[in-house]
C-alpha positions as a LaTeX table, in Angstrom:
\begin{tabular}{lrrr}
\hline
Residue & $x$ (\AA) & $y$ (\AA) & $z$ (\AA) \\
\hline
Unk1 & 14.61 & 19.39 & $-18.65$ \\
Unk2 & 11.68 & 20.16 & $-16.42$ \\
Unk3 & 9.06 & 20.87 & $-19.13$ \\
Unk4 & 6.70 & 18.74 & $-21.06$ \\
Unk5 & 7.34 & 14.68 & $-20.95$ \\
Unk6 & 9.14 & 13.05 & $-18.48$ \\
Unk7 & 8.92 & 9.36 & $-18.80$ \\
Unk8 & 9.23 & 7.26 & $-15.70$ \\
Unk9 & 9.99 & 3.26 & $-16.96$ \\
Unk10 & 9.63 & 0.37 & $-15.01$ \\
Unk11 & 13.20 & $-0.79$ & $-13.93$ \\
Unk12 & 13.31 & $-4.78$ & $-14.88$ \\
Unk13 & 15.01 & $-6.69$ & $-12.60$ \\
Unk14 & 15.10 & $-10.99$ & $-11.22$ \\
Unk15 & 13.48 & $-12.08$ & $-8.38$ \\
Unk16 & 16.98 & $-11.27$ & $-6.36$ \\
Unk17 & 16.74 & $-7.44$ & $-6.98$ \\
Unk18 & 19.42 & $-7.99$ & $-10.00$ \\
Unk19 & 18.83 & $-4.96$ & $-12.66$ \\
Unk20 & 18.66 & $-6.38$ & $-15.98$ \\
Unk21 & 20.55 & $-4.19$ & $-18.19$ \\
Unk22 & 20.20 & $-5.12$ & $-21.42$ \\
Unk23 & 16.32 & $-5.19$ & $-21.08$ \\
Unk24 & 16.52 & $-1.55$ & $-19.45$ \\
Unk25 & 18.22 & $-0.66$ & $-22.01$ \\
Unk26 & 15.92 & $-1.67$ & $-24.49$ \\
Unk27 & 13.02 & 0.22 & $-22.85$ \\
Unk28 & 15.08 & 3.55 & $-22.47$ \\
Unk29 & 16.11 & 3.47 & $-26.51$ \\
Unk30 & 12.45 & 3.59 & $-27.18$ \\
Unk31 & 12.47 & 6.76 & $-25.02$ \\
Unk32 & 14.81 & 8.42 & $-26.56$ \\
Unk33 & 14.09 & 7.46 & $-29.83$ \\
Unk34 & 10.65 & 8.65 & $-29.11$ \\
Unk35 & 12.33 & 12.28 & $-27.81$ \\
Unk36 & 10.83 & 12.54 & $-24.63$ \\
Unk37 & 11.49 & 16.05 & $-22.82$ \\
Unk38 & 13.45 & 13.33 & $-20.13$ \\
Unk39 & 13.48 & 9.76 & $-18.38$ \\
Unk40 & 12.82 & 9.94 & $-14.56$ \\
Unk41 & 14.88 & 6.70 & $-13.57$ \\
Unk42 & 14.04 & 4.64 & $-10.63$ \\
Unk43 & 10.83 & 6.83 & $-9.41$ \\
Unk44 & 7.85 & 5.20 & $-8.30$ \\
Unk45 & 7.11 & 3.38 & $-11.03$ \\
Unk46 & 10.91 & 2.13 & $-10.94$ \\
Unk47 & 10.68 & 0.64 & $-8.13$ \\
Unk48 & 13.54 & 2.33 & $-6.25$ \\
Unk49 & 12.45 & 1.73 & $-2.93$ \\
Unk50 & 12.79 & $-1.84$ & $-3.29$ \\
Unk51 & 16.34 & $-1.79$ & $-4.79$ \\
Unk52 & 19.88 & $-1.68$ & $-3.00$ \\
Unk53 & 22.14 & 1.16 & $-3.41$ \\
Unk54 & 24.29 & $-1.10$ & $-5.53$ \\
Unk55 & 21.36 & $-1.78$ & $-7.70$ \\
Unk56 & 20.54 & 1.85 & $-8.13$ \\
Unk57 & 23.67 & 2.23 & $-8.98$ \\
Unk58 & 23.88 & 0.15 & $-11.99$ \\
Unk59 & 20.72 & 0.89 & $-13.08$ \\
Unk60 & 21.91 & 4.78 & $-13.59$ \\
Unk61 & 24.92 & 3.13 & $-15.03$ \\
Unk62 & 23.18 & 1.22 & $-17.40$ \\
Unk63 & 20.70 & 3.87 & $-18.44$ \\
Unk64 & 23.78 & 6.63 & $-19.66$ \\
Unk65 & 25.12 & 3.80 & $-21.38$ \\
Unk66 & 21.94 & 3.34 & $-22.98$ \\
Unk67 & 21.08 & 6.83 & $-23.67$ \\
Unk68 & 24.10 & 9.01 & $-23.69$ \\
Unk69 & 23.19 & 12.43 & $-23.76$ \\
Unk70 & 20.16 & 11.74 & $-26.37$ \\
Unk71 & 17.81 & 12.87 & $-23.36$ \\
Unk72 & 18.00 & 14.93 & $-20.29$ \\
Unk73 & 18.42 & 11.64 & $-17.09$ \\
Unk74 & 16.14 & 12.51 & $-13.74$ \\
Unk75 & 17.11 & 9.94 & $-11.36$ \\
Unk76 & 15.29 & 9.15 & $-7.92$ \\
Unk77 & 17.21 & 9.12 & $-4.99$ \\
Unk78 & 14.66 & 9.06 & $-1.73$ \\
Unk79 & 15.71 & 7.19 & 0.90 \\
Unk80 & 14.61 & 6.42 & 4.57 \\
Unk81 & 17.90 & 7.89 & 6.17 \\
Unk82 & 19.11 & 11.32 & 4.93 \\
Unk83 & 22.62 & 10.15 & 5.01 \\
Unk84 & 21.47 & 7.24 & 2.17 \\
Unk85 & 19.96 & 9.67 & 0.14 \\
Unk86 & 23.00 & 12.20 & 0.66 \\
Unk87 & 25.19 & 8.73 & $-0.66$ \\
Unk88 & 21.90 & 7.89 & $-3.91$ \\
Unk89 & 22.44 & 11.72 & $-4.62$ \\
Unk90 & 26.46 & 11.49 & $-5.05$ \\
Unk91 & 26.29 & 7.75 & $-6.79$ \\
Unk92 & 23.86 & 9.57 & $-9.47$ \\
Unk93 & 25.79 & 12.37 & $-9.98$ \\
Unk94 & 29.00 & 10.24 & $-10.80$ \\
Unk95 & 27.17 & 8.00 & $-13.15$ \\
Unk96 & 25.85 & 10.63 & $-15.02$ \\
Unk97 & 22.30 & 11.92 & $-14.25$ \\
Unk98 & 21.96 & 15.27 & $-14.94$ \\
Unk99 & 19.02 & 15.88 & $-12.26$ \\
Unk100 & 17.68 & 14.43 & $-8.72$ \\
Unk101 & 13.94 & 13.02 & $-7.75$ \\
Unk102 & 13.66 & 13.33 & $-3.69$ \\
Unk103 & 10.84 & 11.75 & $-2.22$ \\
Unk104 & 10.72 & 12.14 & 1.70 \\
Unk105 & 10.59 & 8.62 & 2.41 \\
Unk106 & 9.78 & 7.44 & 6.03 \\
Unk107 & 8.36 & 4.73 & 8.68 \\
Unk108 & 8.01 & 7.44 & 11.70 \\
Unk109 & 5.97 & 9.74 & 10.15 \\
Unk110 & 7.80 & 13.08 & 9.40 \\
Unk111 & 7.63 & 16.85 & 10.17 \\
Unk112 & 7.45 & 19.53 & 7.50 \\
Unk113 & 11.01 & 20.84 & 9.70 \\
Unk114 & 12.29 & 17.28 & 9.52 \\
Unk115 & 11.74 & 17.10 & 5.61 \\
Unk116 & 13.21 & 20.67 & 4.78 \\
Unk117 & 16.23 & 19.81 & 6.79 \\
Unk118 & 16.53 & 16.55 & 4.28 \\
Unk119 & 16.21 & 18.31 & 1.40 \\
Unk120 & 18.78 & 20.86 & 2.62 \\
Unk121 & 21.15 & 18.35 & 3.29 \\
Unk122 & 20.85 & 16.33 & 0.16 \\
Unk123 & 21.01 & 19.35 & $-1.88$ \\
Unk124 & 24.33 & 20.52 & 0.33 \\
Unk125 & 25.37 & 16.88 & $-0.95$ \\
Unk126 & 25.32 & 17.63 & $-5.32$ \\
Unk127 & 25.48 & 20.48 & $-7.52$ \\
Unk128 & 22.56 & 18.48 & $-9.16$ \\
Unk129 & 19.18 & 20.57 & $-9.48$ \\
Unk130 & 16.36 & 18.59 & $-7.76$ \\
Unk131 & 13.03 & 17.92 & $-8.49$ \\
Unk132 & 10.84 & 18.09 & $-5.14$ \\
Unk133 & 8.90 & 14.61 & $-5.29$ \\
Unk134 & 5.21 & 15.62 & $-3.91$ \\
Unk135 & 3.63 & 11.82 & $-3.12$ \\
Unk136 & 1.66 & 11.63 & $-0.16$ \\
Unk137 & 0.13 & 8.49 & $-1.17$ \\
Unk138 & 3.00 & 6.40 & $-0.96$ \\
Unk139 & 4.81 & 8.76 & 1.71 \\
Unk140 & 2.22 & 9.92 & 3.77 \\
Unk141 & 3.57 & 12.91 & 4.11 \\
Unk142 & 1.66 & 16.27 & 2.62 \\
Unk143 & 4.06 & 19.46 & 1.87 \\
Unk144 & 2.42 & 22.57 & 2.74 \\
Unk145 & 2.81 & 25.62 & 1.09 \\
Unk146 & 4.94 & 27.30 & 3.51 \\
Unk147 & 7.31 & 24.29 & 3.38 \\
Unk148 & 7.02 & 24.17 & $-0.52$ \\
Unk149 & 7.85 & 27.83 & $-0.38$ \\
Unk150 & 11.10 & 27.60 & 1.93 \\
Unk151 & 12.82 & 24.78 & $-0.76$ \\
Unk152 & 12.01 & 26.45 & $-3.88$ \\
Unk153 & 14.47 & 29.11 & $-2.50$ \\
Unk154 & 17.16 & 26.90 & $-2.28$ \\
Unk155 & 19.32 & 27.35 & $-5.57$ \\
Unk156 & 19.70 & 24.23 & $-6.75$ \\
Unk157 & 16.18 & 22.66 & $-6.05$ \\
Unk158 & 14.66 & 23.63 & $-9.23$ \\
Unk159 & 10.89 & 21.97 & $-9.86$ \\
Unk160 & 8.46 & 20.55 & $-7.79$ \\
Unk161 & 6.49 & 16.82 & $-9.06$ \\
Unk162 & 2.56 & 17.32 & $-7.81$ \\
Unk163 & $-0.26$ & 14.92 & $-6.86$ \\
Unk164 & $-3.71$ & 15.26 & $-8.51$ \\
Unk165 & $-5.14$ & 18.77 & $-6.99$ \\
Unk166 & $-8.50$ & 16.48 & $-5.76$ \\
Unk167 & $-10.90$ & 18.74 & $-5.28$ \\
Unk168 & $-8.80$ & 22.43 & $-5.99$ \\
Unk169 & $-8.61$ & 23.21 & $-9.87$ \\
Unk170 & $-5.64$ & 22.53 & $-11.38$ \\
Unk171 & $-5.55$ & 25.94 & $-12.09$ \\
Unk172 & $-5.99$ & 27.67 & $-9.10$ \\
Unk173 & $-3.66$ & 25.57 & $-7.37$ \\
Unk174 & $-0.65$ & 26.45 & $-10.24$ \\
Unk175 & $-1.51$ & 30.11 & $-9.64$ \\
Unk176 & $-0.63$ & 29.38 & $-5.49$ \\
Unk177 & 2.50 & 27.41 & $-6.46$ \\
Unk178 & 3.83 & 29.94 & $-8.95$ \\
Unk179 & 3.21 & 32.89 & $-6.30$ \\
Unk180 & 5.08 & 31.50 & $-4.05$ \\
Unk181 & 8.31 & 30.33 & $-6.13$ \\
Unk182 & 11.50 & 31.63 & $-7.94$ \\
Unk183 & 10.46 & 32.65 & $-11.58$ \\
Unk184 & 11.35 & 29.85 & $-13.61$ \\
Unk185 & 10.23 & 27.12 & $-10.88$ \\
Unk186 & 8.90 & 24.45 & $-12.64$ \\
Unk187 & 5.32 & 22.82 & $-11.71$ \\
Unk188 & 4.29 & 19.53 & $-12.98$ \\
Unk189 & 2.25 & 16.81 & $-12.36$ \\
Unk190 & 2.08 & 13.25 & $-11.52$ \\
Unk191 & $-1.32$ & 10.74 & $-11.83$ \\
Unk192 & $-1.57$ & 10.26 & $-15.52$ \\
Unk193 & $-5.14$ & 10.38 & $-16.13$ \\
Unk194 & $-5.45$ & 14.13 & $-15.10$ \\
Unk195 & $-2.07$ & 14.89 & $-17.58$ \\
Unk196 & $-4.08$ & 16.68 & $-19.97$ \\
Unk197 & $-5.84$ & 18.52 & $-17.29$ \\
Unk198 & $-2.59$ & 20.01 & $-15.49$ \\
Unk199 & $-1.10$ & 20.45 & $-18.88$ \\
Unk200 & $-4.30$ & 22.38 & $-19.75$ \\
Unk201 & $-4.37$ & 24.86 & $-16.99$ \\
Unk202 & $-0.90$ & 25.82 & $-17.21$ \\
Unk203 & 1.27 & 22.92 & $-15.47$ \\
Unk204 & 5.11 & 23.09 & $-17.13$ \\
Unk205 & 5.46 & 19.24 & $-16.92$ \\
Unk206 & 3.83 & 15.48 & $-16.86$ \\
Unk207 & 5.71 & 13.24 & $-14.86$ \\
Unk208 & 4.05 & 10.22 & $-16.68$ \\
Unk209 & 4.25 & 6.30 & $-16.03$ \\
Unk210 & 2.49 & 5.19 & $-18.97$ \\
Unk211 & 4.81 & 6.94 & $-20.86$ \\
Unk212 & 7.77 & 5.20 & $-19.66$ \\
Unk213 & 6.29 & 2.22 & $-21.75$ \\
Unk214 & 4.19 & 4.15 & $-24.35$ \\
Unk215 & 5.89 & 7.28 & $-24.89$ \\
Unk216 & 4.70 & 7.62 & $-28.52$ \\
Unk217 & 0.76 & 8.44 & $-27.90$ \\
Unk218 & 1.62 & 9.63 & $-24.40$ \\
Unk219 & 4.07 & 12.58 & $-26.19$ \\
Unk220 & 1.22 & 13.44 & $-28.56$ \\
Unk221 & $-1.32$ & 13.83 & $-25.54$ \\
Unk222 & 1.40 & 16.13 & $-24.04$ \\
Unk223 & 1.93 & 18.01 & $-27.08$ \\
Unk224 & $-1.66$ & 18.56 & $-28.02$ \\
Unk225 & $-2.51$ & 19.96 & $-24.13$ \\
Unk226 & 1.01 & 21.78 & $-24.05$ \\
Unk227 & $-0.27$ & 23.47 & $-27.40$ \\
Unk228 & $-3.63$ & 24.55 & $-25.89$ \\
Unk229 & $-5.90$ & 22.52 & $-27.89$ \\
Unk230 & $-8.44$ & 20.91 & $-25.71$ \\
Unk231 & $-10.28$ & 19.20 & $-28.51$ \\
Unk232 & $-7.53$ & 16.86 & $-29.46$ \\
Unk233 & $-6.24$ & 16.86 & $-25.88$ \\
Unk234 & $-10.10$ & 15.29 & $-24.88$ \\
Unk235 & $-9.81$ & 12.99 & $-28.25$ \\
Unk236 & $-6.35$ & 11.71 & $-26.66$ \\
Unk237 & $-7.28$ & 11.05 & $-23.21$ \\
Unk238 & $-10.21$ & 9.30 & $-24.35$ \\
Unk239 & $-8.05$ & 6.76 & $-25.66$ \\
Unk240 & $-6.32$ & 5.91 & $-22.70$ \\
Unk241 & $-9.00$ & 5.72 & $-20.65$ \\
Unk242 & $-9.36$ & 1.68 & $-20.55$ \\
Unk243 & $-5.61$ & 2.25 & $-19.37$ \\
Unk244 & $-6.38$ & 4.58 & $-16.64$ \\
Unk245 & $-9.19$ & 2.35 & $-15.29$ \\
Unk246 & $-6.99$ & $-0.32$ & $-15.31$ \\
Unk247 & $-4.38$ & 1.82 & $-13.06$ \\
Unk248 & $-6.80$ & 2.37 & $-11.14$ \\
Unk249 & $-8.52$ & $-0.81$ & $-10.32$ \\
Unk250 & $-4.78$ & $-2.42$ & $-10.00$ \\
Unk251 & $-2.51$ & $-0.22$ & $-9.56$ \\
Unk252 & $-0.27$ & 1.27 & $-12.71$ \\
Unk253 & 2.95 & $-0.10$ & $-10.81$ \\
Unk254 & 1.27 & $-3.75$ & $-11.61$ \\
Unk255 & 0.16 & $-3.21$ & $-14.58$ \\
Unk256 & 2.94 & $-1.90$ & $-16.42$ \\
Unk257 & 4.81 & $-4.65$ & $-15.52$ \\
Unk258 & 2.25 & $-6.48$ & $-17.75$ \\
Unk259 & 2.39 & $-4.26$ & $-20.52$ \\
Unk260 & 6.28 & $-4.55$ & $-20.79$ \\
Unk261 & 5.89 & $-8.39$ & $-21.23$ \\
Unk262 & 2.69 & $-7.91$ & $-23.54$ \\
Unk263 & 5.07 & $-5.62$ & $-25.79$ \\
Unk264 & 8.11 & $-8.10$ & $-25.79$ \\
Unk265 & 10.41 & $-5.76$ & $-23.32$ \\
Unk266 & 10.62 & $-7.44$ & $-20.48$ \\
Unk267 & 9.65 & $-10.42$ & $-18.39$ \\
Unk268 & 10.21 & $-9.66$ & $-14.83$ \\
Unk269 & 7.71 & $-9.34$ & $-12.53$ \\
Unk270 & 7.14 & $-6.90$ & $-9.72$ \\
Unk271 & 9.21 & $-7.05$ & $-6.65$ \\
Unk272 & 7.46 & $-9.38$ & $-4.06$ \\
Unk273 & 5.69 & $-8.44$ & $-1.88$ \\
Unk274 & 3.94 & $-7.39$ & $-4.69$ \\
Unk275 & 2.03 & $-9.48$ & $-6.89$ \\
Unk276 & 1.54 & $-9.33$ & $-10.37$ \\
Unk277 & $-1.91$ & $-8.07$ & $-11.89$ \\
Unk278 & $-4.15$ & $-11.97$ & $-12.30$ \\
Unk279 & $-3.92$ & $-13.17$ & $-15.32$ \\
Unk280 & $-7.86$ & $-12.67$ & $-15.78$ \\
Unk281 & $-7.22$ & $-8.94$ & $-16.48$ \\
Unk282 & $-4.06$ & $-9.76$ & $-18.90$ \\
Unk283 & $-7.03$ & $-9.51$ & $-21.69$ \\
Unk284 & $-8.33$ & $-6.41$ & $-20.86$ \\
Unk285 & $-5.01$ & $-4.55$ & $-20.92$ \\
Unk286 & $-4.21$ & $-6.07$ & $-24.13$ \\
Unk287 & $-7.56$ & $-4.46$ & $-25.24$ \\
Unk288 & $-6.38$ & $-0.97$ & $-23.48$ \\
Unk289 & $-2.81$ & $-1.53$ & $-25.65$ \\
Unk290 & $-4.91$ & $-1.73$ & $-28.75$ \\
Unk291 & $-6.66$ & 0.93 & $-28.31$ \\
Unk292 & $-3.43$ & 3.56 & $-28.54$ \\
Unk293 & $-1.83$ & 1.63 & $-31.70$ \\
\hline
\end{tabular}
């Protein structure tokens, strides 16, 4: 469950918050159709910060319908109050996901004490193993080692979700990580257009957004690093470059709302205050699209 792809989807929903089912559904057969090594529901990319715990609720719902047990279901569950998250963690778990996302979500910024003492509780709260969401960009908060070190001791957190390394090698920082966890901790990686990179040097898993849309060229990127073959790893990435500059430029949350609507999926738009990418750039991710067909 914690190795290879992990596809994280956009989660369509109305301009009330209102998960669409049938189009969620629709993105998560392609998913498992496509075999991905597992869907993270409602991370980042789906949007579960701006949903309400009824919301969340269906979505998980809607995605076991949807899926059944074709593919291993990670499903997000941060929250600004540890209680909420303790409530996300127990609604998942009796709708069916067979794994946990925490992200230490806050407004007062947090202290590595105050975030193991969440994690402890939410994983006192579900026999669920839990991925350890790593985000600082969207958190603001930065896990050190020590702290990293403290919850991959607890039994049922079981894999932690990384940044990009910046300017540490991917591979020097996997050799810190896996001296300091359990054997069989899993380390993967987040920010798709160093994938093949992290995959390369060792990582265990790509938490991946464009593959919650894409999975097809996105699973033979992952295969071809997984395998060790940098040549066709490099050939890969190449073609998703136009993609990654557009994630960059606008943000990937943005524009894969686009590409669900350029591939007939979906038609929602991201949850305001957000703003969709301008339609001046609609062009240009069409071009990125036809590059990986």
């Amino acid at each position: 469950m914690f190795e290879g792809l992990s596809a994280f989807p956009t989660t369509p929903t109305n301009a009330d918050g209102e998960v669409d089912a049938v189009a969620l559904a629709r993105v998560l057969d392609r998913l498992a159709e496509a075999k991905v090594g597992s869907i993270g529901l409602l991370g980042s990319t789906g949007a579960y910060a701006y949903l309400s715990r009824e919301e969340r609720r269906r979505a998980v719902e809607a995605a076991k319908d949807s899926i059944g047990e074709r593919v291993p279901l990670l499903v997000g569950v941060g929250a600004l109050r540890t209680d909420h998250a303790q409530q996300l963690a127990r609604d998942a778990e009796a709708a069916g996901a067979d794994a946990l996302l925490l992200a230490p979500v806050s407004y007062a910024p947090l202290t590595q004490e105050e975030v193991y003492q969440h994690f402890v509780s939410v994983s006192n709260a579900t026999g669920l193993p839990i991925v350890i969401y790593n985000n600082p960009t969207t958190t603001r908060f930065q896990f050190s080692l020590d702290l990293i070190q403290k919850l991959a001791i607890i039994p049922n957190i079981a894999a932690i979700k990384m940044p990009l390394p910046g300017e540490t090698a991917f591979a020097d920082e996997i050799r810190s990580l896996r001296a300091l966890a359990p054997s069989g901790f899993s380390i993967g990686y987040s920010g798709d257009w160093g994938a093949a990179d992290g995959l390369l040097a060792g990582a265990d898993a790509w938490y991946s957004v464009v593959a919650g849309l894409l999975p097809q060229p996105a699973l033979a990127l992952t295969q071809a690093a997984i395998a060790g073959d940098r040549a066709e790893a490099e050939r890969l990435n190449a073609m998703f470059e136009p993609l990654w500059s557009l994630f960059k430029e606008f943000g990937s949350f943005r524009v894969m709302y686009a590409i669900g609507s350029l591939l007939g999926l979906f038609e929602a738009e991201p949850p305001r205050p957000v703003l969709p990418v301008p339609a001046s750039a609609r062009p240009r991710i069409e071009a990125a699209l036809d590059e990986l067909r």
